[in-house]
N, C-alpha and C positions, 0 to 999 in steps of 0.2 A: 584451486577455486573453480567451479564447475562456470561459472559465465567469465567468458569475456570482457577485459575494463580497465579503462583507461585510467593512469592515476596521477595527479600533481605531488608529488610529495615535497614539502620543506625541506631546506637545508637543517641540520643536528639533529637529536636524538627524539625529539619529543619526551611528552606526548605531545599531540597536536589537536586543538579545536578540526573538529572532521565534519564535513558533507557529505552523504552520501546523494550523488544526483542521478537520475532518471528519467530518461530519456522520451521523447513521444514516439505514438505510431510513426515509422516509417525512418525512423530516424537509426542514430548507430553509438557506438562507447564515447566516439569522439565529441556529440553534436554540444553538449552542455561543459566540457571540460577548457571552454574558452573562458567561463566567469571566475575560473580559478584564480589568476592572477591580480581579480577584482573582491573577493571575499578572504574579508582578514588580512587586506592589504599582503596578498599571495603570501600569506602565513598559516593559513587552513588545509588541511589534509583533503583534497577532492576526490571522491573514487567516483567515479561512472561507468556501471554496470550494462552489459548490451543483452537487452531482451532477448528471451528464448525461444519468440516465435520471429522464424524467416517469413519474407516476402518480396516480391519482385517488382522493384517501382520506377523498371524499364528500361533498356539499353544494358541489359547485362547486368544493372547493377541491383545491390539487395540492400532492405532495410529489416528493419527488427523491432517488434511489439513486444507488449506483457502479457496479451491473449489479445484473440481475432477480435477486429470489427464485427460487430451483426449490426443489420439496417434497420435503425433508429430502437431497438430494444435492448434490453439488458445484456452484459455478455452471457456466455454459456455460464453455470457455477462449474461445470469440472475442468474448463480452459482456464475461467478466472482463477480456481485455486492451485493449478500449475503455475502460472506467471507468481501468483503470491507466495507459493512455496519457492520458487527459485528466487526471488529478491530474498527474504527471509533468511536462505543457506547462503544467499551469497553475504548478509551483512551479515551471519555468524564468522563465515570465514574473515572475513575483512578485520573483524574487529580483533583475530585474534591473530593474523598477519601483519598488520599496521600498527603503527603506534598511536592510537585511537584517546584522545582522553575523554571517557566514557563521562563525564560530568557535560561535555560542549559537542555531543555527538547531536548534528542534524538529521534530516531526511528531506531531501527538495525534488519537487516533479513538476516536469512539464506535462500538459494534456496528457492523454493517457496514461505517464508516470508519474502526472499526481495523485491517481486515484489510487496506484500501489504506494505512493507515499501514503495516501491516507490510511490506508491498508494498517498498512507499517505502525506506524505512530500511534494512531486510535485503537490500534489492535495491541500495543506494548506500551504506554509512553510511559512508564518507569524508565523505561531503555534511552529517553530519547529531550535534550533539553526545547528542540524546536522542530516545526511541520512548516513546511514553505512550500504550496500549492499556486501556481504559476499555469491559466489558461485553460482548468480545469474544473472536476466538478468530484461530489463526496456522495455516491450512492446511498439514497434510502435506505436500504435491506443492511449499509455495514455502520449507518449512523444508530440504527433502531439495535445492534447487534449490540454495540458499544454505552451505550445509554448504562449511567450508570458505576462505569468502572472505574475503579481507584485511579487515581494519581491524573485524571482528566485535567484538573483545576492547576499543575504545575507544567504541564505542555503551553507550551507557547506557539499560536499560528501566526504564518503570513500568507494572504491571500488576495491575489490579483486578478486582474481580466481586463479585456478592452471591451470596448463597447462598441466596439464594431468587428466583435469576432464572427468569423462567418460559419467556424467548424463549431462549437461549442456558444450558444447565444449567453451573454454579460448575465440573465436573469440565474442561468445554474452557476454561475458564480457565487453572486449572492443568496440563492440557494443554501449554499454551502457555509457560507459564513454566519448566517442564520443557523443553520444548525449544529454548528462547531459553536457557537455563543448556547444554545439549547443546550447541549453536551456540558458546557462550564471552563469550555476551550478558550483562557486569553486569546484574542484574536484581532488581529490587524488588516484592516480590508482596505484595499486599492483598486481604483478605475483609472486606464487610461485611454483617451482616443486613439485606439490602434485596432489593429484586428488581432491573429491567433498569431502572437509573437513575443520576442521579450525585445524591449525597448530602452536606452539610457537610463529613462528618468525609473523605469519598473526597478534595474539595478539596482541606482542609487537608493532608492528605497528598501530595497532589499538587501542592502551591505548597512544600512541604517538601522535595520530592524536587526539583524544579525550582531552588531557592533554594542545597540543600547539590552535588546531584550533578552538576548541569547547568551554572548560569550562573556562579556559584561558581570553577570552576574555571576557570584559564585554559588556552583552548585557539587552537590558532593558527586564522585564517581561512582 
C-alpha cells in the first residue's frame, strides 16, 4: 500500500463493518484512530490513511495533508487530484488487503479529510454505505460534478460543525449539508458549541448514526 496507516483490526476473521478515516491538514495516521475503540463498540475495522503531502509544523516535527493550503481560494485542481488519486489507491488496496465487508464500508473526514471524504463517496457511493464529514465543508465545482449520479439517494451523511469554528466558519458546514440534501444525500446535520474539533457529545452522535443508519441496516456487498 503506497500511503502510510494506521489500523485497528478486530479480533476473528471477519468481515468487518469498516471506516476508513482521514485525517486533517497538519495532522498524521495516528490522529483519528483513537475513535476506533468507540465505533461499533471497537468492532469496526479502522484504517487511517497518512496524506501524501509533508509539511513542517515546527521543532522538527512533520505533519501531512491531502493537497496544500492556498489563502482563502480554491485548492490547485492538479495538487487536489493527487491527494484524491492517492486516497482512491489507498482504499483499493485496503479493501482488497483487509477483511472489509463491502455492504458496511464507511468513509469519515476530518477538515480537510472530509472534503476527500466527500471526494470519495459523492465520486462512487455504490462503493460506500455511509459519508461522515466532521468540521468540514463539500466544494461547489465537486457537488455541481456529482449532481445527478446513481445511487446518490442510498448514501447516507453525517455532518457536523461547531459554531465556533475559527478554521472553517459553521455557515460552510451548512453549506454542505444543503447541498448533500440538493444531491438527494440522506443526511444528518449536527451543531455543537465548540470550535474546529471533535467533542464527546459529536462521538456519541456519531456512533448513533453509525449504529441506527449505517451498520444496522442491511445492505448487500
Amino acid at each position: 500500500m503506497e500511503l502510510m496507516h494506521a489500523a485497528h483490526v478486530p479480533a476473528g476473521e471477519g468481515p468487518f463493518p469498516t471506516v476508513i478515516a482521514l485525517h486533517g491538514w497538519g495532522a498524521n495516521a495516528h490522529d483519528l484512530l483513537g475513535l476506533a475503540p468507540y465505533l461499533h463498540g471497537g468492532e469496526a475495522l479502522v484504517l487511517c490513511p497518512q496524506g501524501p503531502v509533508v509539511l513542517d509544523t515546527g521543532g522538527g516535527a512533520q505533519g501531512y495533508g491531502w493537497f496544500p493550503i492556498t489563502s482563502g481560494g480554491p485548492p490547485d485542481p492538479a495538487a487536489f487530484d493527487e491527494g484524491r488519486a492517492a486516497a482512491a489507491h489507498f482504499l483499493d488496496a485496503a479493501v482488497a488487503a483487509y477483511p472489509v465487508d463491502m455492504g458496511k464500508l464507511v468513509v469519515l473526514g476530518f477538515s480537510q479529510g472530509g472534503v476527500m471524504a466527500y471526494d470519495l463517496a459523492l465520486g462512487a457511493p455504490q462503493r460506500f454505505a455511509g459519508l461522515a464529514a466532521l468540521s468540514s465543508w463539500l466544494p461547489d465545482p465537486l457537488a455541481a460534478r456529482v449532481a445527478g449520479s446513481p445511487g446518490l439517494d442510498a448514501l447516507h451523511a453525517f455532518v457536523c460543525h461547531g459554531t465556533e469554528d475559527p478554521m472553517i466558519p459553521v455557515a460552510m458546514g451548512q453549506q454542505s449539508r444543503d447541498a448533500l440534501l440538493g444531491l438527494g444525500v440522506p443526511t444528518t446535520y449536527r451543531e455543537y458549541g465548540m470550535g474546529h474539533e471533535i467533542r464527546p457529545e459529536t462521538l456519541h452522535d456519531l456512533v448513533d448514526w453509525l449504529e441506527t443508519q449505517v451498520f444496522a441496516p442491511i445492505r448487500p456487498a
